[in-house]
C-alpha positions in Angstrom: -8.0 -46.6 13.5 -11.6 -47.7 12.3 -12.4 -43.6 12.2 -9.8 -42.8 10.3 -10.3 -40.9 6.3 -8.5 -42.8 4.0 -6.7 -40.4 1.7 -8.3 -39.0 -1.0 -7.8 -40.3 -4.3 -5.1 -37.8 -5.5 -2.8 -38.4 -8.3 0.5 -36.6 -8.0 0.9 -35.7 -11.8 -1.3 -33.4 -13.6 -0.8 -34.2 -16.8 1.4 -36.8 -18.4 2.5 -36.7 -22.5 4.8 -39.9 -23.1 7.7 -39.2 -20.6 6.9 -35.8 -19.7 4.5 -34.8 -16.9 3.5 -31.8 -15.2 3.4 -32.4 -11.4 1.5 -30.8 -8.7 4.3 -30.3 -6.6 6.1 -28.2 -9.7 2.7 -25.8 -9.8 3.2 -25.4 -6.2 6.3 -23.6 -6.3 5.4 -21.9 -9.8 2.5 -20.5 -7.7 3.6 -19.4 -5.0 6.6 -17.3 -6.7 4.5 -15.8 -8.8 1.8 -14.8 -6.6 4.6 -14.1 -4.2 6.4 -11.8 -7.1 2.7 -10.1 -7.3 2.5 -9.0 -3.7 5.8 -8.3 -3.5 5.3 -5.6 -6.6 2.4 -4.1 -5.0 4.7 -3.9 -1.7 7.0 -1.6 -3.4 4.3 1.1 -3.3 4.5 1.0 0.4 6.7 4.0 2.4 9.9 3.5 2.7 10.3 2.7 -0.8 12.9 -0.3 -1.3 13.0 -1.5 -4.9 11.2 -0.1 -8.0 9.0 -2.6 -9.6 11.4 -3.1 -12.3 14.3 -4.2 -10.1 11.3 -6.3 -8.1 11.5 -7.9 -11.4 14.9 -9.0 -11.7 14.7 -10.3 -7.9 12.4 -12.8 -9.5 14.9 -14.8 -11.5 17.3 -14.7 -8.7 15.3 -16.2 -6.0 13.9 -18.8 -8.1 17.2 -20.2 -8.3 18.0 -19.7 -4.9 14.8 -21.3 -3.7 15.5 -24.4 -6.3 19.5 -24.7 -5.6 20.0 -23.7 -1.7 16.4 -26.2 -1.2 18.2 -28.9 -2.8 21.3 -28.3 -1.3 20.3 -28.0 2.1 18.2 -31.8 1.7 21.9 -33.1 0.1 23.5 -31.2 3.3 21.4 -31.6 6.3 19.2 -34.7 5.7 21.1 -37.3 3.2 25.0 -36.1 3.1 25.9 -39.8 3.3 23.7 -41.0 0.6 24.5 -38.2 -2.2 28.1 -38.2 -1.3 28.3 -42.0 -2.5 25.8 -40.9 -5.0 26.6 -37.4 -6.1 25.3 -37.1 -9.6 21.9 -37.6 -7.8 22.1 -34.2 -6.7 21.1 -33.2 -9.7 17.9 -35.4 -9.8 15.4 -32.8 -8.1 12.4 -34.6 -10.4 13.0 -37.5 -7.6 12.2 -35.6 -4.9 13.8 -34.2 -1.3 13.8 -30.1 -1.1 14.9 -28.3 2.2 13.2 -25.3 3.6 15.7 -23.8 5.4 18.3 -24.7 2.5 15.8 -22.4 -0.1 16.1 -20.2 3.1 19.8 -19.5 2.5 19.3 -19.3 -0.9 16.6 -16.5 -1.1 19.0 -14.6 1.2 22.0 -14.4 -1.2 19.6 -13.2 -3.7 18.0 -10.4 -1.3 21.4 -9.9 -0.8 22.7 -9.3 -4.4 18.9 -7.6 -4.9 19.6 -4.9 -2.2 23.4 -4.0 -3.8 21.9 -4.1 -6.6 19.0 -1.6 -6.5 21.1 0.3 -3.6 18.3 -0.6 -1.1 18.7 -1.4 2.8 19.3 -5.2 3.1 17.3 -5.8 5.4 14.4 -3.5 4.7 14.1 -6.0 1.6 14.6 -8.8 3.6 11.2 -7.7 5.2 9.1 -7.3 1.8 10.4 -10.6 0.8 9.2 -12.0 4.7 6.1 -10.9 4.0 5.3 -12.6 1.1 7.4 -16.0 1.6 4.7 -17.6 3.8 2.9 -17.3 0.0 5.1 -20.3 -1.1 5.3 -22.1 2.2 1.4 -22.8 1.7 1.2 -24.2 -1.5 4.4 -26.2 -0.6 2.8 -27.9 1.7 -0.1 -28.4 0.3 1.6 -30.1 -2.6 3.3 -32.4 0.2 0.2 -33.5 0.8 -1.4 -34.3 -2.8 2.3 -36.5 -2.9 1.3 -38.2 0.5 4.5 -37.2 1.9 6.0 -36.0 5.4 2.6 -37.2 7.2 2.5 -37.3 10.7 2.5 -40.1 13.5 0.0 -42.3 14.2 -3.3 -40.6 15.8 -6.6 -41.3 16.6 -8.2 -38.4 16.2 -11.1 -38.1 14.2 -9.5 -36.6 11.4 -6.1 -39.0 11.0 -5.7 -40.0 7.5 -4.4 -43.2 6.5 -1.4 -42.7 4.1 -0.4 -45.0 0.9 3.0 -45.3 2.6 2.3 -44.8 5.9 0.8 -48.8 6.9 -2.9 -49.0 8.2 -2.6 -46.9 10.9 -4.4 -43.3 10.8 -1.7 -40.5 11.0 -1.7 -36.6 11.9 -2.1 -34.5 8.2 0.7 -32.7 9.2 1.4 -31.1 6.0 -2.2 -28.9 6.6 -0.9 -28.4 9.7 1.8 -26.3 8.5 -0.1 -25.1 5.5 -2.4 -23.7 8.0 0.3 -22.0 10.4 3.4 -21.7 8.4 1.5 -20.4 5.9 -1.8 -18.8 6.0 -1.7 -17.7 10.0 1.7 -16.6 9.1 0.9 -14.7 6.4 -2.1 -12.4 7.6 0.4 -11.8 10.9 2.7 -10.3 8.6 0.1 -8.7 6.7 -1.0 -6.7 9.3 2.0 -5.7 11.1 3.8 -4.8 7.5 0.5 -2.1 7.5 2.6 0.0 10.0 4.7 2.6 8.5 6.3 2.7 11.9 7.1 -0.9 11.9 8.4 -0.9 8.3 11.1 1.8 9.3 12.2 -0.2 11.3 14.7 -2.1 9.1 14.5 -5.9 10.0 12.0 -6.3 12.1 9.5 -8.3 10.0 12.2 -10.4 9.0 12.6 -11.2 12.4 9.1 -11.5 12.7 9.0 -14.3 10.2 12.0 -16.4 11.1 10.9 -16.2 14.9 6.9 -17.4 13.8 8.3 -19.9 11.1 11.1 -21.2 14.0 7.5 -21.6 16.5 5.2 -23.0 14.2 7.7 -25.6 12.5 8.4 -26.7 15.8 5.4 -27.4 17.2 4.2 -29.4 14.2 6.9 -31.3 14.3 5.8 -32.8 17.5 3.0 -34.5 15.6 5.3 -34.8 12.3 6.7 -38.7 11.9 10.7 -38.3 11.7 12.3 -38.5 8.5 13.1 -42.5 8.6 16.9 -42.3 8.1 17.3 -40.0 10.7 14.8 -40.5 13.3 15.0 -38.6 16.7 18.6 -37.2 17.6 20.4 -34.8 20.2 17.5 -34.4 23.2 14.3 -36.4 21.5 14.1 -33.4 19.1 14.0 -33.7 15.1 15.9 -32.4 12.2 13.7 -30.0 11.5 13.4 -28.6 15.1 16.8 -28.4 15.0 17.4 -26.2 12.1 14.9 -24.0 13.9 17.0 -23.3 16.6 19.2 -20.8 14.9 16.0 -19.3 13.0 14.4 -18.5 16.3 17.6 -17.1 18.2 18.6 -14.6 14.7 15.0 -13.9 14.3 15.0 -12.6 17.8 18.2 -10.9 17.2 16.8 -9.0 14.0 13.5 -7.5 16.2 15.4 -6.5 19.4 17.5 -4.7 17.0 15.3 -3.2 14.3 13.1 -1.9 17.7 16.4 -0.6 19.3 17.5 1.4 16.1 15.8 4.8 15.7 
């Protein structure tokens, strides 16, 4: 505990004008659509063709909302459906906090989904354009998790625990670099270089698979140094909320390569 950083003076809000104020955690997500909307433009150059840049455009609008409602619905669904149901005009209250990935996860595939009838493009061969650039947004996210000194980890001694505002005197895991580090940038130059294969790219689904399997691995594993969300705590077998949502992202991930490699 005596060789643990204290956490770095870090103030949540960027600016502040009388009862408006600009968070960090709101430029994370503006960033990472918009520098996910970049590369996915330039993707559209790449053979197959999917979407022209103009329908890449309209995607944009529709995954922001699915990103901001199915997030906060999946937090109201899987990790506080007690709470909001007594409380259900807090719903509404995202400024207070508690987003779901694998809630925005559902979200962004209804708009892929309207995308791809819309544009007449393979569902799935969007589906891996958009999987490509999605680990984009999971970086900054959880970077912004940790400016807000939230979803630390459990007590550590390692040299590099960080004591927490919230988290009492004890040094913690930064599990929030963690999976800025693997859910994000290790995740992103995987798909980076695999999406370079035409041959891989024909095969409709397979990145998307590629991302939901690697997301599925590397959420897991942090979560085993990840403290449990309070409320909950540990449930069916010792594992966690969020390893449990991973489940079915690792078994459909697994589904989506084995059949994008069987398809000619």
């Amino acid at each position: 505990m005596l060789l643990a950083i204290p956490f770095p003076d870090l103030d949540p809000v960027l600016v502040a004008i009388g009862p408006f104020a600009v968070r960090w955690y709101a430029l994370a997500y503006m960033a990472g659509i918009v520098l996910g909307w970049l590369y996915l433009r330039r993707t559209a150059s790449f053979a197959p063709a999917v979407l022209d840049r103009e329908k890449i455009d309209d995607l944009l609008l529709w995954a922001t909302l699915g990103i901001v409602i199915g997030g906060r619905l999946g937090y109201v669904l899987f990790y506080k459906f007690g709470y909001f149901f007594d409380h259900p005009l807090e719903i509404f209250m995202v400024w207070k906090g508690g987003m779901s990935f694998h809630g925005g996860l559902l979200g962004i595939a209804f708009a892929v989904a309207r995308a791809a009838r819309a544009g007449g493009a393979p569902v799935l061969a969007l589906a891996d354009r958009v999987a490509m650039v999605a680990p984009i947004g999971l970086f900054f996210g959880r970077l912004a998790n940790f400016v807000n000194a939230e979803l630390y980890g459990r007590p550590s001694d390692l040299p590099w625990a960080i004591v927490f505002p919230s988290g009492g005197p004890a040094g913690r895991h930064p599990s929030q670099l963690y999976e800025a580090a693997l859910e994000g940038l290790l995740l992103l130059v995987v798909l980076a270089i695999l999406g370079r294969s035409a041959t891989l790219r024909a095969h409709h689904g397979f990145l998307a698979g590629v991302f939901l399997v690697g997301y599925g691995l590397a959420r897991g594993f942090v979560e085993l140094f990840r403290e449990p969300d309070a409320h909950l705590g540990f449930l069916w077998g010792g594992l966690t909320m969020g390893q449990l949502l991973c489940l079915p992202m690792l078994a459909a991930g697994i589904v989506l390569m084995a059949r994008a490699r069987a398809r000619p």
